[in-house]
C-alpha positions in Angstrom: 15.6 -35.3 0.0 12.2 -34.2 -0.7 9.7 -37.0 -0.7 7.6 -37.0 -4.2 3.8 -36.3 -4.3 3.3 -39.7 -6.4 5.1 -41.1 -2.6 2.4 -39.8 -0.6 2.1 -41.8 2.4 -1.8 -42.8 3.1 -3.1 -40.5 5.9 -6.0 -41.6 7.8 -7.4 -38.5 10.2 -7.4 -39.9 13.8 -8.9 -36.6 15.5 -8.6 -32.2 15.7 -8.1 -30.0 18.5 -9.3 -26.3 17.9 -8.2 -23.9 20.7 -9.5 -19.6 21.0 -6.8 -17.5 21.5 -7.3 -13.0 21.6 -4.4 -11.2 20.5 -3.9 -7.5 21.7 -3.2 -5.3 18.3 -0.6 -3.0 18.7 -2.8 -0.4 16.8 -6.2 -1.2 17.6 -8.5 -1.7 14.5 -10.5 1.4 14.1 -13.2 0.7 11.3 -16.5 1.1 10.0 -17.8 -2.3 10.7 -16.3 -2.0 15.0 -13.3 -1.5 16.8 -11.2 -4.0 18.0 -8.6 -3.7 20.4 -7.1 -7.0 20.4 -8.3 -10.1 18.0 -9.6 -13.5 17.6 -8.0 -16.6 16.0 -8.9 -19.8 16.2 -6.1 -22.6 16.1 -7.5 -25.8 14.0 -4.4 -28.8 14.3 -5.4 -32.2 12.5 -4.1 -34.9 13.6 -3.9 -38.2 11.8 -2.6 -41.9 13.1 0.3 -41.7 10.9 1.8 -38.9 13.5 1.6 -36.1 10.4 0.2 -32.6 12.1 -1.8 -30.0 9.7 -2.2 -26.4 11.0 -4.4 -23.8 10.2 -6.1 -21.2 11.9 -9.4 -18.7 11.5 -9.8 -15.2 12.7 -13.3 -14.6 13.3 -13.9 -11.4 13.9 -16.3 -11.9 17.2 -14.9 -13.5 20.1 -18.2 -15.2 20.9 -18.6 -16.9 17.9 -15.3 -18.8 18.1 -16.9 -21.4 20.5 -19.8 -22.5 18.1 -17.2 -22.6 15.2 -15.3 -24.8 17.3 -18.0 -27.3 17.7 -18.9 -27.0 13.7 -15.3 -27.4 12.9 -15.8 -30.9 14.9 -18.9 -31.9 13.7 -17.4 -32.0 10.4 -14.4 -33.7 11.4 -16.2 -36.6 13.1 -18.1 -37.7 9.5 -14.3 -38.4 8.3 -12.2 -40.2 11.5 -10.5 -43.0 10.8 -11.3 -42.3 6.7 -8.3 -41.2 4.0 -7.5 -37.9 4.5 -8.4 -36.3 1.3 -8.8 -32.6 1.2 -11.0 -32.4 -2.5 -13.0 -35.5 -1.1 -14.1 -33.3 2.5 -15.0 -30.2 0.8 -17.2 -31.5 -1.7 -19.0 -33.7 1.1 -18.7 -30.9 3.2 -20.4 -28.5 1.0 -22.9 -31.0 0.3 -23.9 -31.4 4.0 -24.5 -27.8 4.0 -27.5 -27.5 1.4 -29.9 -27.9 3.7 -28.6 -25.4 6.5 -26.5 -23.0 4.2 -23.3 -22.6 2.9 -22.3 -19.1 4.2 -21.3 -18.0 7.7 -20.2 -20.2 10.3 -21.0 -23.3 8.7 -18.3 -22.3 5.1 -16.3 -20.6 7.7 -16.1 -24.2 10.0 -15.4 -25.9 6.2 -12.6 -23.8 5.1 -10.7 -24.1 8.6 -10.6 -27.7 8.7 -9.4 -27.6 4.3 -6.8 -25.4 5.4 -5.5 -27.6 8.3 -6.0 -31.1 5.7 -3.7 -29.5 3.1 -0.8 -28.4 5.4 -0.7 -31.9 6.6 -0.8 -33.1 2.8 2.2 -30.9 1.9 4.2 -31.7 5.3 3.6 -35.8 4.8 5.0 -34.9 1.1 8.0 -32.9 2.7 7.1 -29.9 0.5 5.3 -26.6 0.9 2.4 -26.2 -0.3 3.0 -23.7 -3.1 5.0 -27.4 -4.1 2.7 -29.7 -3.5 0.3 -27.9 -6.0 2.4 -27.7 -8.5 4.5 -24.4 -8.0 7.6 -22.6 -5.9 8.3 -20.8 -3.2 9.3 -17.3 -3.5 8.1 -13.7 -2.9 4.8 -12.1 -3.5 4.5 -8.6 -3.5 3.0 -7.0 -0.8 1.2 -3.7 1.0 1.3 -3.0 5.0 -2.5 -3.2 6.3 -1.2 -2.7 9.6 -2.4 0.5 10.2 -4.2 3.8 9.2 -7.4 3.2 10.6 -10.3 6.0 11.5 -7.9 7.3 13.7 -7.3 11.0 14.5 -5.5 13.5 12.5 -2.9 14.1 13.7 -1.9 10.6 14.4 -2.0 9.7 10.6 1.5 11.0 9.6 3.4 9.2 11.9 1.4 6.3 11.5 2.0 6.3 7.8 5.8 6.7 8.1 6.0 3.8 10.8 3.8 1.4 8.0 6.4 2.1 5.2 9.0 1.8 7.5 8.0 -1.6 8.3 9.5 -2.7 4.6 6.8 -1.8 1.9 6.3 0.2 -0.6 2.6 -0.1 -0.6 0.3 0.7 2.6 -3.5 0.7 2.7 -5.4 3.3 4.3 -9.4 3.8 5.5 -11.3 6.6 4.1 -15.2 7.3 4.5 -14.3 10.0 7.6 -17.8 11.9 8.0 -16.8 14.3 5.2 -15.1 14.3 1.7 -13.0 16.9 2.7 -12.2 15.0 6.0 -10.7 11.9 3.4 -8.7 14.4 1.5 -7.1 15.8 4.1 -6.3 12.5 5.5 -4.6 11.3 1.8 -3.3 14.4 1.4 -1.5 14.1 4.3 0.2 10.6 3.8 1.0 11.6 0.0 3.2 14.3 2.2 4.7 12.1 4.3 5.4 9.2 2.5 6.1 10.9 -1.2 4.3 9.9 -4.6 6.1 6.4 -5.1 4.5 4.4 -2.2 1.1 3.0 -3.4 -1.8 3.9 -1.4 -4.9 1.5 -1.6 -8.4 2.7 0.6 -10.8 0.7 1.9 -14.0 1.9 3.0 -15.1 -0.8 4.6 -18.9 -1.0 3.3 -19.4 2.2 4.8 -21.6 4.1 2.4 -24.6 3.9 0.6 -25.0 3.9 -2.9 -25.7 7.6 -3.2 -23.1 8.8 -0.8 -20.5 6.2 -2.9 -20.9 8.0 -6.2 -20.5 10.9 -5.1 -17.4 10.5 -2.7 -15.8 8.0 -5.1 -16.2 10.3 -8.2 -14.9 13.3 -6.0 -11.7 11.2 -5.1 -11.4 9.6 -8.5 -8.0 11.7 -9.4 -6.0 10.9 -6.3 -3.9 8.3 -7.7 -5.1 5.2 -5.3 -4.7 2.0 -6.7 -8.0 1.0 -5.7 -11.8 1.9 -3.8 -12.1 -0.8 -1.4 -16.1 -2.1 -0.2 -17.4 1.4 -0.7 -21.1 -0.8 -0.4 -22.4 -3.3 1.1 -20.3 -6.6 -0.5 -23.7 -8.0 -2.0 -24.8 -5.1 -3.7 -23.9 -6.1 -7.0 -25.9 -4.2 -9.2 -24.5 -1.0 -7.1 -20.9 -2.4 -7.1 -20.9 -3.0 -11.0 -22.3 0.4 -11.5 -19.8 2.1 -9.0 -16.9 0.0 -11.5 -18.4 0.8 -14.4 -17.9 5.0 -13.7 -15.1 5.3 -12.0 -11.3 5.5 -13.4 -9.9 4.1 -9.9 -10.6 0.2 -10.3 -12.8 -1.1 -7.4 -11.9 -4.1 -5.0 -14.1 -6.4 -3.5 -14.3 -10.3 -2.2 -13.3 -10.8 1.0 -17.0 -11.3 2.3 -17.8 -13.7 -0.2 -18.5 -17.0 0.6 -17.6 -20.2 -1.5 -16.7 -20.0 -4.9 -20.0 -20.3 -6.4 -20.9 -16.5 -5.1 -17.3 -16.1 -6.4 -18.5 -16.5 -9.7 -21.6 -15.0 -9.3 -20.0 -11.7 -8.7 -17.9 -11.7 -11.5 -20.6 -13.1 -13.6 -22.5 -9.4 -12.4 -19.1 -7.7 -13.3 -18.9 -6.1 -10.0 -15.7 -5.4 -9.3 -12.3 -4.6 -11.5 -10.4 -6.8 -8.4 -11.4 -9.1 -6.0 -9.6 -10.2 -3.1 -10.9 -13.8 -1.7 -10.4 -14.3 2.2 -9.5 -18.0 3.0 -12.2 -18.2 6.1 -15.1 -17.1 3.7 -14.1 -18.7 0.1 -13.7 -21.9 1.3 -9.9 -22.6 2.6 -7.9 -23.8 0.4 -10.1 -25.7 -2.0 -12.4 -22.8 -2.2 -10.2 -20.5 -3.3 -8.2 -23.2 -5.8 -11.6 -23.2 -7.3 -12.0 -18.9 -6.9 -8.5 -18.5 -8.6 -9.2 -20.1 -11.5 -12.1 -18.2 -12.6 -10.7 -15.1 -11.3 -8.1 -16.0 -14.0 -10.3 -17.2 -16.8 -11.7 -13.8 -16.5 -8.0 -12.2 -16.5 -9.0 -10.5 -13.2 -6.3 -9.6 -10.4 -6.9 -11.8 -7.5 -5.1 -10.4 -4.0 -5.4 -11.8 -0.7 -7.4 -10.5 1.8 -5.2 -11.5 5.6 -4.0 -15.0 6.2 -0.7 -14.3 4.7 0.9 -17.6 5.6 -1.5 -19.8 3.3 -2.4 -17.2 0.9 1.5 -16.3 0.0 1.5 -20.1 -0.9 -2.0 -19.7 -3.3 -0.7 -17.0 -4.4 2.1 -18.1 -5.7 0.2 -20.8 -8.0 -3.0 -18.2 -8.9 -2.9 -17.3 -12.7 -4.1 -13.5 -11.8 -2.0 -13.4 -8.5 -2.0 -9.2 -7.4 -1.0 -8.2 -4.0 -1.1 -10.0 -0.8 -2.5 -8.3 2.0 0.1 -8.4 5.2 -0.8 -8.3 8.8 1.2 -9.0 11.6 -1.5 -9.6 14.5 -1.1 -13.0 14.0 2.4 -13.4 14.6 2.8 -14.1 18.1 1.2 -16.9 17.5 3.5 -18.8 15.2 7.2 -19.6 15.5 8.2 -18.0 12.5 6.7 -15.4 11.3 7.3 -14.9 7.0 10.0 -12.1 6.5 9.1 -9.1 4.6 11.4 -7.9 2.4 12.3 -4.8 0.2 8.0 -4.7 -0.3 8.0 -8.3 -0.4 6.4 -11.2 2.1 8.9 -14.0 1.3 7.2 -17.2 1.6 9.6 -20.2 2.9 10.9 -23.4 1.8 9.8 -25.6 4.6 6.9 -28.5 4.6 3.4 -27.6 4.8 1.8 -23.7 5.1 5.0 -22.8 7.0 2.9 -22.2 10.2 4.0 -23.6 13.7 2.8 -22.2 16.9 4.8 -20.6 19.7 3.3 -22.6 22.2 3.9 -19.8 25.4 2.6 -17.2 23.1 -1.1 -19.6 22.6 -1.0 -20.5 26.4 -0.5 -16.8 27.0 -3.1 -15.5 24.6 -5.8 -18.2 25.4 -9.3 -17.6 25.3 
C-alpha cells in the first residue's frame, strides 16, 4: 500500500556521492556546437540517515568540467547535512548563495543536480513516483527519437532515418544548417522519402547561424512541413529569436540553454520563441522547471523536454503546456531499467521515486 504524502517520514540528509562516468554513443553526436563520440554523465545519489536513496544524474557536455561540478554539487550539500531534507527550502537558499557568484553555468547546473536527486528521495520515502508525489499519474507522454541524424554524410541519412523510426516513434528530429540551403533540402528531402509524410520531422540547428544567414535559410525552408526551427541563433539573442518567430510560419523552439526560471521568463517576456523546451541541468532541476512550467503555461506555450527523459517524463506529466519529450537512449546503460517506448510513446513507470536505478557493472564499467 502506498504510503500518503501527509505520511512523509522526516528525512534528514546525512551525505552525497557524485561519481563521472563517459558513455560510448552508438552514433556519435555530430553537431554544430562539437562532436562527441561517447558522453558524460554525472551520477548524484543522496543519501539521508533514515536509509532513503535519491538519484539523479547530469550530463555535462565536457568531460573536464564534471570534476569541478562534483565539488560544487558538494559544497552545496555540506550547508544542509544533518538538516530536513526539503527540496523548495535548498533551492531557494541555493539560489540565494549564488547572487554574488552567478546563477548560470556550473554553479545552477551543481543546484539542479542535487534538486533532482532531493525529490527522488521525497517520492521513494512516500512510496510514489514522482509524477505522484506532485499531484499527478503515471502514464505516457508522447515522444520523437533524437537519437540520430546528425551532420552526418549523405548517404548515411536514409538508413539512419529508417533505423530512428524503427526504434518505435512516429516523430524523429533531424540537424540541418549543412554549408548550403540546398545541402538541408536534400538531406529532408531525403528522409520525407524514406520515412513517408506521416512521421513528424523536427530540425535543430543547433545555434549555428547568424541572424542574416537564419532569415534567409529559415524563410527558404518555411514550406517543408517541420514541426519546428530549432536554436537557428545564438539562445540569448532574443531580439533576433523574437524576430525570427514573428516571420516565419514554422513555429521556432528554444530553451534548453536557459538557465533558472527567471531567464525563463525573461524570454517569454521578449516573445522569443513559439516553444520552448527547458533542460533540467540548466532550468534548475526539478524546482526550476516546476517554476518554468507554470509560466510556460500561463502563457499557453508548449513546453517539451529537452533529454533527461526519466525525470522529465514525470514533469511532464504534471506541466499544464506539456508537448513532446525528447528521448535519448545514451543514458541507458547506466540505469537498470530503462523507460519502454511504445507505439511513439516513452511510458513512464509506476514505481517510487524518478524510476532511475543504476546498473552498477555498467557505472564501474563506464567510470571516469
Amino acid at each position: 500500500m502506498q504510503q500518503s504524502v501527509a505520511a512523509l517520514p522526516r528525512l534528514t540528509l546525512e551525505s552525497v556521492h557524485v561519481r563521472a562516468a563517459l558513455v560510448p554513443l552508438r552514433r556519435p553526436i555530430v553537431s554544430k556546437v562539437g562532436i562527441y563520440p561517447e558522453w558524460p554523465f554525472l551520477l548524484v545519489d543522496v543519501k539521508t540517515r533514515e536509509g532513503v536513496v535519491g538519484s539523479a544524474y547530469l550530463e555535462p557536455y565536457v568531460k573536464g568540467a564534471m570534476g569541478a561540478i562534483a565539488q560544487l554539487i558538494q559544497g552545496l550539500a555540506d550547508q544542509w547535512k544533518g538538516k530536513p531534507l526539503a527540496p523548495l527550502d535548498v533551492f531557494r537558499k541555493g539560489m540565494q548563495s549564488l547572487h554574488l557568484v552567478g546563477r548560470q553555468g556550473m554553479s545552477m547546473i551543481a543546484l539542479s543536480g542535487l534538486d533532482m536527486a532531493l525529490w527522488d528521495a521525497l517520492a521513494k520515502a512516500a512510496g510514489v513516483p514522482l509524477a505522484v508525489l506532485l499531484g499527478g499519474s503515471v502514464g505516457s507522454v508522447r515522444a520523437y527519437n533524437t537519437n540520430g541524424l546528425w551532420l552526418i554524410p549523405q548517404e548515411r541519412i536514409a538508413d539512419e532515418a529508417a533505423e530512428l523510426v524503427a526504434e518505435g516513434f512516429d516523430a524523429i528530429k533531424l540537424r540541418l544548417g549543412r554549408p548550403t540551403l540546398r545541402e538541408d533540402i536534400r538531406v529532408i528531402d531525403t528522409v520525407r522519402k524514406t520515412v513517408g509524410d506521416d512521421i513528424r520531422l523536427m530540425s535543430d540547428f543547433n545555434q549555428g547561424l547568424a541572424l542574416d544567414e537564419a532569415l534567409l535559410r529559415c524563410h527558404a525552408l518555411d514550406d517543408q512541413g517541420l514541426q519546428w526551427f530549432e536554436e537557428p541563433i545564438v539562445y540569448d539573442d532574443y531580439a533576433g529569436c523574437a524576430q525570427l518567430a514573428r516571420e516565419l510560419k514554422t513555429p521556432l523552439q528554444i530553451g534548453e540553454n536557459i538557465y533558472g526560471p527567471r531567464e525563463f521568463l525573461k524570454a517569454v517576456q521578449a516573445q522569443a520563441s513559439d516553444l520552448y523546451m527547458p533542460d533540467l541541468m540548466r532550468i534548475g532541476g526539478v524546482t526550476g522547471w516546476l517554476r518554468a512550467a507554470a509560466i510556460a503555461g500561463a502563457a499557453g506555450l508548449p513546453l517539451s523536454s529537452h533529454l533527461y527523459p526519466e525525470v522529465s517524463g514525470h514533469l511532464l506529466r504534471v506541466s499544464d503546456s506539456a508537448d513532446w519529450l525528447e528521448s535519448r537512449d545514451w543514458g541507458n546503460p547506466l540505469v537498470q531499467e530503462p523507460f519502454v517506448i511504445d507505439n511513439g510513446t516513452v511510458i513512464v513507470p509506476d514505481r517510487p521515486g524518478n524510476g532511475i536505478a543504476w546498473n552498477e557493472d555498467a557505472v564501474k564499467r563506464y567510470a571516469v
